[in-house]
N, CA, C, O and CB atoms as a CASP TS submission, in Angstrom:
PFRMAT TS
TARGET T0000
AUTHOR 0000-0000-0000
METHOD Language model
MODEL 1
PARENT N/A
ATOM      1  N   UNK     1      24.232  46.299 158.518  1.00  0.00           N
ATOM      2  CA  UNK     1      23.452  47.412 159.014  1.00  0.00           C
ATOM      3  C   UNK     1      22.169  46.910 159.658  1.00  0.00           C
ATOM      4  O   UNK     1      21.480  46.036 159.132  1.00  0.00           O
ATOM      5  CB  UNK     1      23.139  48.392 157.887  1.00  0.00           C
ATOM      6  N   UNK     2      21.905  47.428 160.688  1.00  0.00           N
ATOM      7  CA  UNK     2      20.731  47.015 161.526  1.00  0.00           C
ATOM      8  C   UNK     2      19.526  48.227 161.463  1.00  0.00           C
ATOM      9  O   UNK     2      19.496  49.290 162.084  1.00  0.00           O
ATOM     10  CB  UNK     2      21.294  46.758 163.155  1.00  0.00           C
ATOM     11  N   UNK     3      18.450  47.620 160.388  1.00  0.00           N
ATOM     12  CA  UNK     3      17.596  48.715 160.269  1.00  0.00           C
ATOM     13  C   UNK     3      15.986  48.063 160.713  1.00  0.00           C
ATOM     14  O   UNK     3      15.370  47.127 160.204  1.00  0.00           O
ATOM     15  CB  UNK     3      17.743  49.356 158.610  1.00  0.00           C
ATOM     16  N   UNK     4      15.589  49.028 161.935  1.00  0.00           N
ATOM     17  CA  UNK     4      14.803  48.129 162.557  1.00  0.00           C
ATOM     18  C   UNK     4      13.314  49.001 161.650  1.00  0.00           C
ATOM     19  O   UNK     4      12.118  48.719 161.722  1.00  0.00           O
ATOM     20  CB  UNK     4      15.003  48.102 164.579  1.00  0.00           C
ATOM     21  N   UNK     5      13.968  50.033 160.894  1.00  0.00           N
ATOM     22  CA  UNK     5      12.109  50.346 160.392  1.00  0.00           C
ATOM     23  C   UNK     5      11.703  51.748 160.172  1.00  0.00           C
ATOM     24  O   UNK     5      10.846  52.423 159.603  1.00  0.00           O
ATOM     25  CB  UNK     5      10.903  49.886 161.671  1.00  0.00           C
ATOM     26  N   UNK     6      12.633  51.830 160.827  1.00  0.00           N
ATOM     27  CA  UNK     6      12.407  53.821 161.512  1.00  0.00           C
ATOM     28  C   UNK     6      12.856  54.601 160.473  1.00  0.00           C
ATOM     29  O   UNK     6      13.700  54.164 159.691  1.00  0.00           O
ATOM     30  CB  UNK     6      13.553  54.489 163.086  1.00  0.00           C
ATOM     31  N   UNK     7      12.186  56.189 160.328  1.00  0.00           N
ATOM     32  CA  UNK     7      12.328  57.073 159.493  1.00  0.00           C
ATOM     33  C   UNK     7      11.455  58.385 160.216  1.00  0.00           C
ATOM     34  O   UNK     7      10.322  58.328 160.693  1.00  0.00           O
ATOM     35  CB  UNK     7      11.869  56.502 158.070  1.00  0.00           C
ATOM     36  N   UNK     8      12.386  59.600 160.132  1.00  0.00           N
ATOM     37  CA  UNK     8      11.610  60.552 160.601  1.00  0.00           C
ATOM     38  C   UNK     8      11.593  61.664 159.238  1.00  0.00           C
ATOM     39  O   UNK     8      12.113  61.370 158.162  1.00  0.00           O
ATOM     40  CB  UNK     8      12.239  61.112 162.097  1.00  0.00           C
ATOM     41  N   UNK     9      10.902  62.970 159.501  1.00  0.00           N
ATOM     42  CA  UNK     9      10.743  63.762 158.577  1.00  0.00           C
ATOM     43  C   UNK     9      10.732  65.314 159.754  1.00  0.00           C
ATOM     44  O   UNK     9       9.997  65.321 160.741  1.00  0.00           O
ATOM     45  CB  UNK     9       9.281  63.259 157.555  1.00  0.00           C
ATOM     46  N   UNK    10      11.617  66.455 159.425  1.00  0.00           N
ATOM     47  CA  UNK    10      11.134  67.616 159.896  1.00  0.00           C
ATOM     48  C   UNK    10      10.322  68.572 159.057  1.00  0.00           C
ATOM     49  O   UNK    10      10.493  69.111 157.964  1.00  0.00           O
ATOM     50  CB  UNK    10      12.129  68.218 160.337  1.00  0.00           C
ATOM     51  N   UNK    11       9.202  68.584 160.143  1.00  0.00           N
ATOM     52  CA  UNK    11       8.463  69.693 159.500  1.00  0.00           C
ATOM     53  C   UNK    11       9.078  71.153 159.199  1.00  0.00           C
ATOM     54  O   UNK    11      10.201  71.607 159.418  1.00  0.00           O
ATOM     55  CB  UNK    11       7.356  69.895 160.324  1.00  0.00           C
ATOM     56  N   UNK    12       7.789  71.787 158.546  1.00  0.00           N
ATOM     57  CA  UNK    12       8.819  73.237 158.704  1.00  0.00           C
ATOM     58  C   UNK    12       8.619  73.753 160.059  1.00  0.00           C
ATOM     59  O   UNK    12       9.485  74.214 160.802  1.00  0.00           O
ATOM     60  CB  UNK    12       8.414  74.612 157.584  1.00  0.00           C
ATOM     61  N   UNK    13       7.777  73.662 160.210  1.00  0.00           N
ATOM     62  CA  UNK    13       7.233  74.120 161.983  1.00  0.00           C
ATOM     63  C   UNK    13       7.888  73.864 162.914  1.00  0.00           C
ATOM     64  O   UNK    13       7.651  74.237 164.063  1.00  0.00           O
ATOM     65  CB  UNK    13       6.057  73.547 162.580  1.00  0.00           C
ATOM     66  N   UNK    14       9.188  72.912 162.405  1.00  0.00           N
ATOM     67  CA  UNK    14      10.266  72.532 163.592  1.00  0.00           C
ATOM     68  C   UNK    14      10.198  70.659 164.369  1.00  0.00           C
ATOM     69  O   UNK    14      10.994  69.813 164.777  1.00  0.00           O
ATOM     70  CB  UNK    14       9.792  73.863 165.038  1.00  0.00           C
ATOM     71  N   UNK    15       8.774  70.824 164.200  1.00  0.00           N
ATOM     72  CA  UNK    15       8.101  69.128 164.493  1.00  0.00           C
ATOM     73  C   UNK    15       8.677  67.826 163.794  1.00  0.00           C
ATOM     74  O   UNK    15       8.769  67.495 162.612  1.00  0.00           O
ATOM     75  CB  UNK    15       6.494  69.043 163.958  1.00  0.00           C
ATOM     76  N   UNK    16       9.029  67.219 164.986  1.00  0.00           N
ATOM     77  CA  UNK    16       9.760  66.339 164.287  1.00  0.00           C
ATOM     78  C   UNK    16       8.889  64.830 163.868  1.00  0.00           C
ATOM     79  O   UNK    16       8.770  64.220 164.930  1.00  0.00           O
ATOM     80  CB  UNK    16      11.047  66.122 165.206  1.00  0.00           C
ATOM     81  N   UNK    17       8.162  63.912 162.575  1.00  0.00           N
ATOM     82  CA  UNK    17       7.406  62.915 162.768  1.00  0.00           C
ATOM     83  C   UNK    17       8.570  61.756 162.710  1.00  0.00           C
ATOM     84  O   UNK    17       9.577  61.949 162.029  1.00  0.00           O
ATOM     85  CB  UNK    17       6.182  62.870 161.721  1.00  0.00           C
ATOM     86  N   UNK    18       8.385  60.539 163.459  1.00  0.00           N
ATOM     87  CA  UNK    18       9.043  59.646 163.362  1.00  0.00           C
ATOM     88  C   UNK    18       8.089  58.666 163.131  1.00  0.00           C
ATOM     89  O   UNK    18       7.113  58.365 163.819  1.00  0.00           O
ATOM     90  CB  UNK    18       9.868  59.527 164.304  1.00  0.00           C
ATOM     91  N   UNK    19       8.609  58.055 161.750  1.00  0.00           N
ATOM     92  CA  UNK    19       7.711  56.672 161.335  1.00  0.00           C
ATOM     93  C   UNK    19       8.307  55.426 161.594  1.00  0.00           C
ATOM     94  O   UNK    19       9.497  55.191 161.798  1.00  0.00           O
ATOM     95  CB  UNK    19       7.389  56.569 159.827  1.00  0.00           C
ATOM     96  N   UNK    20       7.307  54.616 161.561  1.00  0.00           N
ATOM     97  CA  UNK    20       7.788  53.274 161.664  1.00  0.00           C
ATOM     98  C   UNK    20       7.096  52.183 160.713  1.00  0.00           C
ATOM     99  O   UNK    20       5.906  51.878 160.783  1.00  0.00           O
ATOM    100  CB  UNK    20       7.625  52.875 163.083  1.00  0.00           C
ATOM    101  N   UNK    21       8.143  51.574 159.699  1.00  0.00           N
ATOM    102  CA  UNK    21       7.621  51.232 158.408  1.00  0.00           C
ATOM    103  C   UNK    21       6.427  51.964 157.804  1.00  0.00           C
ATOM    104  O   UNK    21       5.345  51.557 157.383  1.00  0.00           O
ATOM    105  CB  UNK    21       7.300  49.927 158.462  1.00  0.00           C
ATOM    106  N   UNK    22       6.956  53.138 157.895  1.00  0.00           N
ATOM    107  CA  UNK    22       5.730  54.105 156.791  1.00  0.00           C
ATOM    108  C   UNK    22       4.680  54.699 157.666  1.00  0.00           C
ATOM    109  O   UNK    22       3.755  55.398 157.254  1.00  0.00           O
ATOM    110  CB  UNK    22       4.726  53.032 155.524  1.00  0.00           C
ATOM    111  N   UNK    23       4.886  54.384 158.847  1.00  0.00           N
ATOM    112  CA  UNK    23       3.641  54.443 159.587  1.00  0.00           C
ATOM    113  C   UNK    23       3.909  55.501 160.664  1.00  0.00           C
ATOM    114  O   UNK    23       4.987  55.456 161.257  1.00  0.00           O
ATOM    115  CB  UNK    23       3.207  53.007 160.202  1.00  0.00           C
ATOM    116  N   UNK    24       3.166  56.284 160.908  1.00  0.00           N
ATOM    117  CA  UNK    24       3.272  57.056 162.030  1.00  0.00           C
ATOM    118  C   UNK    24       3.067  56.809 163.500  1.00  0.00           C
ATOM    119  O   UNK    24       1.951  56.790 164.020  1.00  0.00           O
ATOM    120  CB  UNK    24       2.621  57.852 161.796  1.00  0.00           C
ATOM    121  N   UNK    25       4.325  56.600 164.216  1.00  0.00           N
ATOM    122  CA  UNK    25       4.729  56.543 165.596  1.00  0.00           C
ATOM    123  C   UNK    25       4.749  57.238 166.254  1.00  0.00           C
ATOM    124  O   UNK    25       4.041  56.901 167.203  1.00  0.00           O
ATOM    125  CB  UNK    25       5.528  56.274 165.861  1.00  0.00           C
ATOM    126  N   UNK    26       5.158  58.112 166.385  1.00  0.00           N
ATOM    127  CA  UNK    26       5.413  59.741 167.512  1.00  0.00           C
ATOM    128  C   UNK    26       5.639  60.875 166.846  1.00  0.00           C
ATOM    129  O   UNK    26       5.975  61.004 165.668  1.00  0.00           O
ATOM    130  CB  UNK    26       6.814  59.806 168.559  1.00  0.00           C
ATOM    131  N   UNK    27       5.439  61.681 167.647  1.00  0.00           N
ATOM    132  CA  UNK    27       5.699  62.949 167.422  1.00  0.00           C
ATOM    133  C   UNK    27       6.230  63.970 167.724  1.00  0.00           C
ATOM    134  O   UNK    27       5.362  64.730 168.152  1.00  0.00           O
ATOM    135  CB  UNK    27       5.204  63.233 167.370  1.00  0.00           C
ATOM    136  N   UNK    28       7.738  64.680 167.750  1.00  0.00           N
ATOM    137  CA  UNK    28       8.222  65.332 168.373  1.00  0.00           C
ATOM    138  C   UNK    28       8.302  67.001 168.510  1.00  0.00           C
ATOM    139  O   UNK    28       8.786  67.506 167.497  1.00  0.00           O
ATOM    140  CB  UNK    28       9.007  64.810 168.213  1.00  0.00           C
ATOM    141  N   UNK    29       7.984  67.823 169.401  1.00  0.00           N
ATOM    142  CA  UNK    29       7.360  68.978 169.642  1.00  0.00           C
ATOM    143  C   UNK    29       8.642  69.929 170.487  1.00  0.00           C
ATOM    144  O   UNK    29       9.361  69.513 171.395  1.00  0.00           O
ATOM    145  CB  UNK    29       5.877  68.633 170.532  1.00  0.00           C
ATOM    146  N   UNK    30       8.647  71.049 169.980  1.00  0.00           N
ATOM    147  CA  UNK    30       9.329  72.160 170.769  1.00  0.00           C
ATOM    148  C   UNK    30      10.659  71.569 171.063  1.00  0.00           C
ATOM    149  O   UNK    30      11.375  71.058 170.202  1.00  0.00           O
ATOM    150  CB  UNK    30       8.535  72.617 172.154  1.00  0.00           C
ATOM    151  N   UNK    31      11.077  71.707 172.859  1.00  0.00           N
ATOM    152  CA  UNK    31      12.732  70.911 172.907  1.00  0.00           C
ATOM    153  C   UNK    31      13.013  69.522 172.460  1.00  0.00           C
ATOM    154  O   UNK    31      14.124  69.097 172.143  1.00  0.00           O
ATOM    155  CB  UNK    31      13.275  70.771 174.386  1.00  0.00           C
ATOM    156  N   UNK    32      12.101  68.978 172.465  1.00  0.00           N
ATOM    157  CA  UNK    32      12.497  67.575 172.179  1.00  0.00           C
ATOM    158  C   UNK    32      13.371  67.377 170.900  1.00  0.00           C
ATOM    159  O   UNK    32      14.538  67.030 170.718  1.00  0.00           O
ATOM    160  CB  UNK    32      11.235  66.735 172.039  1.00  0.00           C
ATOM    161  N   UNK    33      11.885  67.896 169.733  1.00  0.00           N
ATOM    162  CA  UNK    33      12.309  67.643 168.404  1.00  0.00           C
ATOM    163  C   UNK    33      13.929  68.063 168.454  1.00  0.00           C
ATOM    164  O   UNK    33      14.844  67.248 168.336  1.00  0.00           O
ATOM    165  CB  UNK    33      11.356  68.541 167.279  1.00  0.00           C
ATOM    166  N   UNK    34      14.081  69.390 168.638  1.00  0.00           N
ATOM    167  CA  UNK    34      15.540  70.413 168.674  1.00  0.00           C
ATOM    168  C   UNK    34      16.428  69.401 169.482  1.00  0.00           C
ATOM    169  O   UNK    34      17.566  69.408 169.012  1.00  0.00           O
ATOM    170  CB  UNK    34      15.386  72.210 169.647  1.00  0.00           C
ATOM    171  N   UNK    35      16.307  68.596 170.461  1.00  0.00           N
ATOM    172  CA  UNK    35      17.412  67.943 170.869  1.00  0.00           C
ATOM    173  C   UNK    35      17.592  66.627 170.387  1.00  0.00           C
ATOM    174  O   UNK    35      18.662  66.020 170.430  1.00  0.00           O
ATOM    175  CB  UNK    35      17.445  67.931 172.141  1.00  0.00           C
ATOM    176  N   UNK    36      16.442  66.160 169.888  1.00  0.00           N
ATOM    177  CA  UNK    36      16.498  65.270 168.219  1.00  0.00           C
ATOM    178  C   UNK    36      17.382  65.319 167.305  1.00  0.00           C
ATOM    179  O   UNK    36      18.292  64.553 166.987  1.00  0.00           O
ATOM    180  CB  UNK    36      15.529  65.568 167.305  1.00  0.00           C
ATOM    181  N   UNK    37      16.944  66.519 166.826  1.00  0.00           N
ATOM    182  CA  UNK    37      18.088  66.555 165.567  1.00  0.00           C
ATOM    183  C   UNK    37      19.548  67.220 166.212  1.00  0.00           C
ATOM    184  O   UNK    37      20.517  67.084 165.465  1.00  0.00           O
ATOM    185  CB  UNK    37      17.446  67.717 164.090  1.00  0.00           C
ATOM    186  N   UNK    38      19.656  67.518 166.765  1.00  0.00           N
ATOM    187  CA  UNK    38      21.374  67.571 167.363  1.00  0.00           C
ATOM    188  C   UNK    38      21.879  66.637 167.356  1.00  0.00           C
ATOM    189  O   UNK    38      23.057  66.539 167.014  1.00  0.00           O
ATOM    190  CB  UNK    38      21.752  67.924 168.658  1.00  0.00           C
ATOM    191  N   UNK    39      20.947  65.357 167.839  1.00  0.00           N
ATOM    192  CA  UNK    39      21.922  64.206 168.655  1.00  0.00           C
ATOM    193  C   UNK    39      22.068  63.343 167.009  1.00  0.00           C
ATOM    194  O   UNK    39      23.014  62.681 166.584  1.00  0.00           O
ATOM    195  CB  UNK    39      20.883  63.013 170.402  1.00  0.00           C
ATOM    196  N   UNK    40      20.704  63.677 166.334  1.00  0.00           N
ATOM    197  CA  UNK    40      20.709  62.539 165.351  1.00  0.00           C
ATOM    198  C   UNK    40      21.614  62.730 164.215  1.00  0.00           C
ATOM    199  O   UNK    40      22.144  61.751 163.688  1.00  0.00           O
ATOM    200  CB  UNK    40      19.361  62.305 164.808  1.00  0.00           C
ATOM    201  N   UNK    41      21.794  63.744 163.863  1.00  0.00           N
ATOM    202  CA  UNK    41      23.129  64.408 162.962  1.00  0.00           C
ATOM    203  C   UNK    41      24.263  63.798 163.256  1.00  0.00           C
ATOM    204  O   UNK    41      24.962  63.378 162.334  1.00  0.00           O
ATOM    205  CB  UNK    41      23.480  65.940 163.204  1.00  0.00           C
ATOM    206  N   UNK    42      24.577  63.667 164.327  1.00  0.00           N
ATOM    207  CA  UNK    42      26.212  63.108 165.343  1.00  0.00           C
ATOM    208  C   UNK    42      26.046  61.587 164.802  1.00  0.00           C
ATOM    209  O   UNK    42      27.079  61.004 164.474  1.00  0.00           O
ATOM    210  CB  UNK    42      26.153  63.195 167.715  1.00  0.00           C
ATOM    211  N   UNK    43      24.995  61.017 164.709  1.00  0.00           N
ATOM    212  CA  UNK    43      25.010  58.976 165.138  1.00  0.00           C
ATOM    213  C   UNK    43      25.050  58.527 164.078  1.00  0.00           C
ATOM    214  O   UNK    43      24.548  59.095 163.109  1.00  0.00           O
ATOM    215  CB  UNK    43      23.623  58.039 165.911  1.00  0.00           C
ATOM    216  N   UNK    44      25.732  57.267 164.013  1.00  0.00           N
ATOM    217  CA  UNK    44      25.264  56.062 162.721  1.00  0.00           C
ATOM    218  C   UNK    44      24.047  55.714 162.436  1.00  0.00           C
ATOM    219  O   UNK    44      23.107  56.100 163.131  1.00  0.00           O
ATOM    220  CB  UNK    44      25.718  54.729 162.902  1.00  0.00           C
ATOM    221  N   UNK    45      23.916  55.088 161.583  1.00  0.00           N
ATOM    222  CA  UNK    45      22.597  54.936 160.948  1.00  0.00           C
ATOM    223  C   UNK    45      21.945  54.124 161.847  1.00  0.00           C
ATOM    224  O   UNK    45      20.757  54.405 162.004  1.00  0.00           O
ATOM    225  CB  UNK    45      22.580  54.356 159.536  1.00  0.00           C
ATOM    226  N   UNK    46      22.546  52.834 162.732  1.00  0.00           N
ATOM    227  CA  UNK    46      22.163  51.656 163.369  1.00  0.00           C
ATOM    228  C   UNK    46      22.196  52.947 165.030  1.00  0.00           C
ATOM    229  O   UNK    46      21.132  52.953 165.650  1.00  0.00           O
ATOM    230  CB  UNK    46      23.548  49.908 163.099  1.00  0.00           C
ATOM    231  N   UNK    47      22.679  53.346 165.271  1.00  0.00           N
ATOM    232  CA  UNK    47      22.394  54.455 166.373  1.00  0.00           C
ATOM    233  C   UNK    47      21.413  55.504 166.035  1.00  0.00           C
ATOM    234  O   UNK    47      21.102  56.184 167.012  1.00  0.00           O
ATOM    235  CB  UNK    47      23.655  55.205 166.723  1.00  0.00           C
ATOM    236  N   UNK    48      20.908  55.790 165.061  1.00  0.00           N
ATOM    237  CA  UNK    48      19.706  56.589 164.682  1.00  0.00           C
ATOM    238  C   UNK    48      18.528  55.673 164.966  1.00  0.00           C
ATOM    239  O   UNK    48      17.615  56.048 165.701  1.00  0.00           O
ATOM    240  CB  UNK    48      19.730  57.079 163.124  1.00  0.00           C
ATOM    241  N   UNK    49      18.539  54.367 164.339  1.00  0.00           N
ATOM    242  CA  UNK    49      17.745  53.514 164.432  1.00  0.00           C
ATOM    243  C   UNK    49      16.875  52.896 166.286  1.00  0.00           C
ATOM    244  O   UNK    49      15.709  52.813 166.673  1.00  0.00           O
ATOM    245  CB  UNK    49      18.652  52.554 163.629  1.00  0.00           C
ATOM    246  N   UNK    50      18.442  52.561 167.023  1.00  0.00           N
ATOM    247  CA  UNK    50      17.821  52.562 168.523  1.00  0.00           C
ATOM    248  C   UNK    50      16.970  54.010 168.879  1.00  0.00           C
ATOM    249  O   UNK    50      15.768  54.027 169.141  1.00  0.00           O
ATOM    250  CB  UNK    50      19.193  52.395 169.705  1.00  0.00           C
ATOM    251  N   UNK    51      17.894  55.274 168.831  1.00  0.00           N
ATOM    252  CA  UNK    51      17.574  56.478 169.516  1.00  0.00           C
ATOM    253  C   UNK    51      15.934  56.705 168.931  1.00  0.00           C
ATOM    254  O   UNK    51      15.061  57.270 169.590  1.00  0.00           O
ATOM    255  CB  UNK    51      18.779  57.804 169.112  1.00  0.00           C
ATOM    256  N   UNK    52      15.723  56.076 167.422  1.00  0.00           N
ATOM    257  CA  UNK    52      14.253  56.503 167.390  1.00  0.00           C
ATOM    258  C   UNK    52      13.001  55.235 167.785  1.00  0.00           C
ATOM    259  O   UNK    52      11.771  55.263 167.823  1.00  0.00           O
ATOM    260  CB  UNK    52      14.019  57.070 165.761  1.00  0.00           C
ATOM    261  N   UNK    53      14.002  54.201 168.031  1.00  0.00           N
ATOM    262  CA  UNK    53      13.385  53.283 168.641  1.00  0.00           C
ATOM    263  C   UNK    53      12.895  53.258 170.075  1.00  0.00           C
ATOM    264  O   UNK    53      11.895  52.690 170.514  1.00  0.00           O
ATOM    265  CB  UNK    53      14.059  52.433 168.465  1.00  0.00           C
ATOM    266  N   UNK    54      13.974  54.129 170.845  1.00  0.00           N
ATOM    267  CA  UNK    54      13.512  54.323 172.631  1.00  0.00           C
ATOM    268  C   UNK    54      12.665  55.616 172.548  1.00  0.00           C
ATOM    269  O   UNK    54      11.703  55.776 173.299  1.00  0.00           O
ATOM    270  CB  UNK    54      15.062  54.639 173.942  1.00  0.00           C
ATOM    271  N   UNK    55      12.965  56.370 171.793  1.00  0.00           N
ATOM    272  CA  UNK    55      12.020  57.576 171.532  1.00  0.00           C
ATOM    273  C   UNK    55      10.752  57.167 171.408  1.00  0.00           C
ATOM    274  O   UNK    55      10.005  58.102 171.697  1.00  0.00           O
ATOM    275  CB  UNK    55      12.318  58.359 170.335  1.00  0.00           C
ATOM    276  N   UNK    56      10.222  56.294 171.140  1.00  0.00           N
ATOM    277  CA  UNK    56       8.912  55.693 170.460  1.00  0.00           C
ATOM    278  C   UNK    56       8.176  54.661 170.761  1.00  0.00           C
ATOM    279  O   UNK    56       7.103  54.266 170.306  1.00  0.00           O
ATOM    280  CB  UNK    56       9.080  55.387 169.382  1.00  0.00           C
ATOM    281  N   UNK    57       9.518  53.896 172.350  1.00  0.00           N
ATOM    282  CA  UNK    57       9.096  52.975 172.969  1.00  0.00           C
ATOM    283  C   UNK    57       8.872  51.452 172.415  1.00  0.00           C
ATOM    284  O   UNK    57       8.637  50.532 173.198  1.00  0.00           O
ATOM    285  CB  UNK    57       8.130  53.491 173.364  1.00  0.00           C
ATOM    286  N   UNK    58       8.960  51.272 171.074  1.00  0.00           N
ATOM    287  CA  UNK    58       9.277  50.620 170.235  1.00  0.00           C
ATOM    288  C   UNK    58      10.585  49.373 170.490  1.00  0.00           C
ATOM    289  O   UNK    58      11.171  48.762 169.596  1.00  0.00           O
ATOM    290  CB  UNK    58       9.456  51.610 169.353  1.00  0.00           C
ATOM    291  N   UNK    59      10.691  49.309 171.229  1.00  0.00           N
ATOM    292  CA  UNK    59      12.041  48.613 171.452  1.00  0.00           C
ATOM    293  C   UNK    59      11.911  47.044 172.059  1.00  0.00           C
ATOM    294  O   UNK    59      10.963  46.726 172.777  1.00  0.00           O
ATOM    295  CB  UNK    59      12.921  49.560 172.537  1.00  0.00           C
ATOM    296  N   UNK    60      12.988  46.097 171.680  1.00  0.00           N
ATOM    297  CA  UNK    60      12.933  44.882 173.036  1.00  0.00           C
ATOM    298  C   UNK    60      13.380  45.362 174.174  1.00  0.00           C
ATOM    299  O   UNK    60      14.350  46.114 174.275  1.00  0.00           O
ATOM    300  CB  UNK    60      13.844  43.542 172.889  1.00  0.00           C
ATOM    301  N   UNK    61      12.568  44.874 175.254  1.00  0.00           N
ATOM    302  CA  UNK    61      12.391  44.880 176.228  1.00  0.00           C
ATOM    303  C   UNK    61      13.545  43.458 177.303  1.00  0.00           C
ATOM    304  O   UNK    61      14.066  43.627 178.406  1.00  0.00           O
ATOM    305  CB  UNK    61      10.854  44.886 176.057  1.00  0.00           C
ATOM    306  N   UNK    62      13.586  42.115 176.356  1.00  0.00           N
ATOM    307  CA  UNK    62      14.223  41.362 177.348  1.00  0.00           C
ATOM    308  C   UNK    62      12.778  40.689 177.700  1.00  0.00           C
ATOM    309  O   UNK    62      13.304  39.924 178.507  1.00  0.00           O
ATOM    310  CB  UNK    62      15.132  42.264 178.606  1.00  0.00           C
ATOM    311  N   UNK    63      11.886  40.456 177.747  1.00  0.00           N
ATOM    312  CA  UNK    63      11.153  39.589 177.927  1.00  0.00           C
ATOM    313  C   UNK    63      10.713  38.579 177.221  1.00  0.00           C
ATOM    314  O   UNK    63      10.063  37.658 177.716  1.00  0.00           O
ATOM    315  CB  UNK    63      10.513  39.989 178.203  1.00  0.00           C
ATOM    316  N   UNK    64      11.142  38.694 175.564  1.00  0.00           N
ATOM    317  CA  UNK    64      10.315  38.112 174.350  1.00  0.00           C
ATOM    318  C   UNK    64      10.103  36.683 174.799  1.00  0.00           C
ATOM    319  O   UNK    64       8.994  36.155 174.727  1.00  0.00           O
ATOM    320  CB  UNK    64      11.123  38.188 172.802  1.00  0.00           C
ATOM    321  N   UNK    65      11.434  35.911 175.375  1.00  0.00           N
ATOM    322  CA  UNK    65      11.621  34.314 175.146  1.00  0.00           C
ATOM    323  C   UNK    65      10.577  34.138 176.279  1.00  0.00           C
ATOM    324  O   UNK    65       9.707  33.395 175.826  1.00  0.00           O
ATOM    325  CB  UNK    65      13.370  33.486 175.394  1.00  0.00           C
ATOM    326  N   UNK    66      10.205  34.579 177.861  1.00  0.00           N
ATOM    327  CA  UNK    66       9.608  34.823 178.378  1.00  0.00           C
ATOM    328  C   UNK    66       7.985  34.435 177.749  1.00  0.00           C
ATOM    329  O   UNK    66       7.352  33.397 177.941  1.00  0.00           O
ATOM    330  CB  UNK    66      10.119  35.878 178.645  1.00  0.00           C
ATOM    331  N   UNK    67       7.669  35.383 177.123  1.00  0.00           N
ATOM    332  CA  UNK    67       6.075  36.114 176.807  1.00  0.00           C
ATOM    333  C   UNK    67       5.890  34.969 175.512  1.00  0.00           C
ATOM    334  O   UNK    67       4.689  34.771 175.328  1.00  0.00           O
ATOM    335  CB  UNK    67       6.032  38.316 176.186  1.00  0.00           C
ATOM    336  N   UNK    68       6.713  34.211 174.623  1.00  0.00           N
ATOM    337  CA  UNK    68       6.868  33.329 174.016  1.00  0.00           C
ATOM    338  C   UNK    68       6.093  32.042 174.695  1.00  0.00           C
ATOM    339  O   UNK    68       5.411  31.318 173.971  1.00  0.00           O
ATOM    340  CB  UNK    68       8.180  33.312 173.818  1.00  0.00           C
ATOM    341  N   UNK    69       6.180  31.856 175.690  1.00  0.00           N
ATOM    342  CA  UNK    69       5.906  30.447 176.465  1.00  0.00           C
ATOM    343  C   UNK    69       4.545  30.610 177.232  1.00  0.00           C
ATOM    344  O   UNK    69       3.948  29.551 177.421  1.00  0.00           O
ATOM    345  CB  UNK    69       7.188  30.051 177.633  1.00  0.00           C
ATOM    346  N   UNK    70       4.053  31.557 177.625  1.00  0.00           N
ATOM    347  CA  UNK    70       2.496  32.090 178.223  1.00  0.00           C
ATOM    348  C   UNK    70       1.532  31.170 177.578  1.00  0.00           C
ATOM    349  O   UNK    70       1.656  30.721 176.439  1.00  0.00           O
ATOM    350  CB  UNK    70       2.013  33.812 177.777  1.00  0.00           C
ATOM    351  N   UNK    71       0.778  30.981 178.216  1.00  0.00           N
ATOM    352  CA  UNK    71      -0.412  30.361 177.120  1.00  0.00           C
ATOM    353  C   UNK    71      -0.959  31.022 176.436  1.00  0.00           C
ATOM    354  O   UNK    71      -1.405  30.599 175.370  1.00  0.00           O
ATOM    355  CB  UNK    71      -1.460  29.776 177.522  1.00  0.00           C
ATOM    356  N   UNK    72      -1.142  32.652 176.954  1.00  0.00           N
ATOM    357  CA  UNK    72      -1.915  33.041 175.749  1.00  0.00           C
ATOM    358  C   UNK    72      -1.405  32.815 174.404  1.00  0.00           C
ATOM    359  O   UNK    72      -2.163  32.690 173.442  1.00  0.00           O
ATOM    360  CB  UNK    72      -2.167  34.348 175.806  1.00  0.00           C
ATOM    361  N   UNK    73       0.057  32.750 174.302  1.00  0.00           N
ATOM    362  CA  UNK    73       0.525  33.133 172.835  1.00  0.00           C
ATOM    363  C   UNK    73       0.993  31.434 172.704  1.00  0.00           C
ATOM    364  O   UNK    73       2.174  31.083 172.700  1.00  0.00           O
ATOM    365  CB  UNK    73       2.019  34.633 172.642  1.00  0.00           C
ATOM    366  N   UNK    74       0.413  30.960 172.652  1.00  0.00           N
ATOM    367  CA  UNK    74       0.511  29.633 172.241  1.00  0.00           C
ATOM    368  C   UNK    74      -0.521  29.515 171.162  1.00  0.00           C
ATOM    369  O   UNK    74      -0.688  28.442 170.583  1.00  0.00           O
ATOM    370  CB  UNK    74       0.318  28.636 173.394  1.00  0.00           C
TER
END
């Protein structure tokens, strides 16, 4: 299982919070949240995990080995 961290909670208000290791990442409001939980009900756990990962921008990108070699991060 590929669990990159993520956990959300619905409010009663409909709002959806999505955490990341405990921590608060985004916040989902009106259609969003509602097309949130449709999709997230349907997916695996490791497909819950990306969908709240691109939701949140949170994600690799494909540059790491890249941004690895810069001097700054030396």
């Amino acid at each position: 299982m590929e669990d990159l961290g993520f956990d959300y909670q619905i409010a009663k208000n409909g709002n959806v919070r999505i955490y990341h290791f405990q921590r608060l990442a985004t916040t989902l409001r009106a259609k969003k949240s509602a097309e949130f939980v449709k999709k997230v009900e349907k997916l695996s756990f490791e497909q819950q995990q990306q969908l709240m990962a691109r939701l949140t921008g949170n994600y690799k990108r494909g540059n790491e080995r890249q941004a690895k070699q810069h001097p700054k991060n030396r």
